[in-house]
N, C-alpha and C positions, 0 to 999 in steps of 0.2 A: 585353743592353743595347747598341745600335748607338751608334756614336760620328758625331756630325754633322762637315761639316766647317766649320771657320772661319766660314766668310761665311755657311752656313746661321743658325749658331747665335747671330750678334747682330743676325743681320733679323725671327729669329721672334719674336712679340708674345705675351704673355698672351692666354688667351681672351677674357677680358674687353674686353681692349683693340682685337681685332682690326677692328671696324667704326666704329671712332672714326678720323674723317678728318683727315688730317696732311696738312701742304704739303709739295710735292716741288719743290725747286730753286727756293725763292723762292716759288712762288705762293700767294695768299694762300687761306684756306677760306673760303666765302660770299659771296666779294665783299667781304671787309673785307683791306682794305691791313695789312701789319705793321707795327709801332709803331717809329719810327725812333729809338737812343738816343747821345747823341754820349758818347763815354767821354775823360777824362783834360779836361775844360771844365771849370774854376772857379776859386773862390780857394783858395788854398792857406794861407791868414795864418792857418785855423785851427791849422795844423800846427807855426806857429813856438812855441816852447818862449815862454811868461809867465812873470809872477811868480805865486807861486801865491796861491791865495782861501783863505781864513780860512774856517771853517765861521761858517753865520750864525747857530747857535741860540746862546744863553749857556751859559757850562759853569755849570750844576745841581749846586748842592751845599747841604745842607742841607735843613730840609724843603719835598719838592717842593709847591706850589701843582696843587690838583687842577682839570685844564683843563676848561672848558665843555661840549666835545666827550663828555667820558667822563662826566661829570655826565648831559647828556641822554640819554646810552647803557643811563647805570644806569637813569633813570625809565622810560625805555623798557622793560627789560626786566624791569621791577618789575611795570607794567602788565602784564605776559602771564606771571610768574611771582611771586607770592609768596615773598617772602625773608628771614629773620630780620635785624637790624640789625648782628649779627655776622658774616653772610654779606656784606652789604653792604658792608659796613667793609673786608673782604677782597676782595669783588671793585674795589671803587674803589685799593685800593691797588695790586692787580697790574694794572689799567687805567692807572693814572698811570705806574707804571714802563714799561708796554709804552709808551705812547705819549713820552717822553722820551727811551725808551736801550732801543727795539729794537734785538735782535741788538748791545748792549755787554756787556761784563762790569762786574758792581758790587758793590759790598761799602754794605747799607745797615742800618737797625733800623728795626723796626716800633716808632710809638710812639701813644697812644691821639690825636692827631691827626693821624697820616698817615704819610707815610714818611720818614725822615732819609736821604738820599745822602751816604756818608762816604767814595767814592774812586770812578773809571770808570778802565776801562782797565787794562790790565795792570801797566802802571808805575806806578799811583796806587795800583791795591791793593797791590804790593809795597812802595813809599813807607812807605802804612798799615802794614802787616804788621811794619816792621821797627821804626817811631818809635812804636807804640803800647803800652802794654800790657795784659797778658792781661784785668785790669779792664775797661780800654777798650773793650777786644775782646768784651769780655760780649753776646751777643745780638745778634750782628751775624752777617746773612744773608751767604754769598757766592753767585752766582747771575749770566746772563743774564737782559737786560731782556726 
């Protein structure tokens, strides 16, 4: 194996690449000018420190209200698949948590209307976890929405 020297070795191009035309020292390829970009231009007021924003959904607790959205998701998918009404009942319910508390952590129970939200987030399950008891705690899922 021959050793190239320096300047060979970061001027040669893949094969691929070797008929593909590049500007040399500015000049543009076909007749098209290069794109002029001014750097360090604008406002900067994004950067100054705010108060911070409140998230805008409601904190969900209790049983959740199954949204529109995931209602015409299911007819939807009813129409191209047939489904038992206990299938259904199941996928509406992991629909409604997905769409509420994607990627949160929750502590809820399935109950034959829907879902109950009984803590989100780490500190509320822990909260739950420690003022509850084991009764309470009867049938209660812990999981990511």
């Amino acid at each position: 194996m021959s050793r190239r020297a320096p300047s060979e070795a970061g001027e040669q191009l893949p094969r691929s690449e070797e008929n593909v035309p590049r500007p040399v020292n500015g000049e543009a390829i076909n007749g098209e000018s290069k794109e002029a970009v001014a750097l360090g231009v604008g406002n900067r007021a994004c950067l100054v420190e705010q108060e911070p924003v409140l998230a805008t959904r409601p904190r969900l607790r209790g049983l959740l209200p199954v949204p529109p959205e995931v209602e015409a998701d299911i007819t939807l998918q009813e129409t191209e698949h047939p489904m038992t009404p206990e299938y259904r009942n199941t996928l509406r319910d992991w629909l409604t948590v997905q769409h509420y508390f994607s990627d949160v952590e929750i502590a809820f129970r399935r109950t034959p209307r829907g879902i109950e939200v009984l803590a989100a987030g780490f500190a509320e399950i822990a909260a739950f976890r420690r003022t509850s008891t084991r009764a309470e705690r009867q049938g209660v899922v812990y999981g990511v929405g």
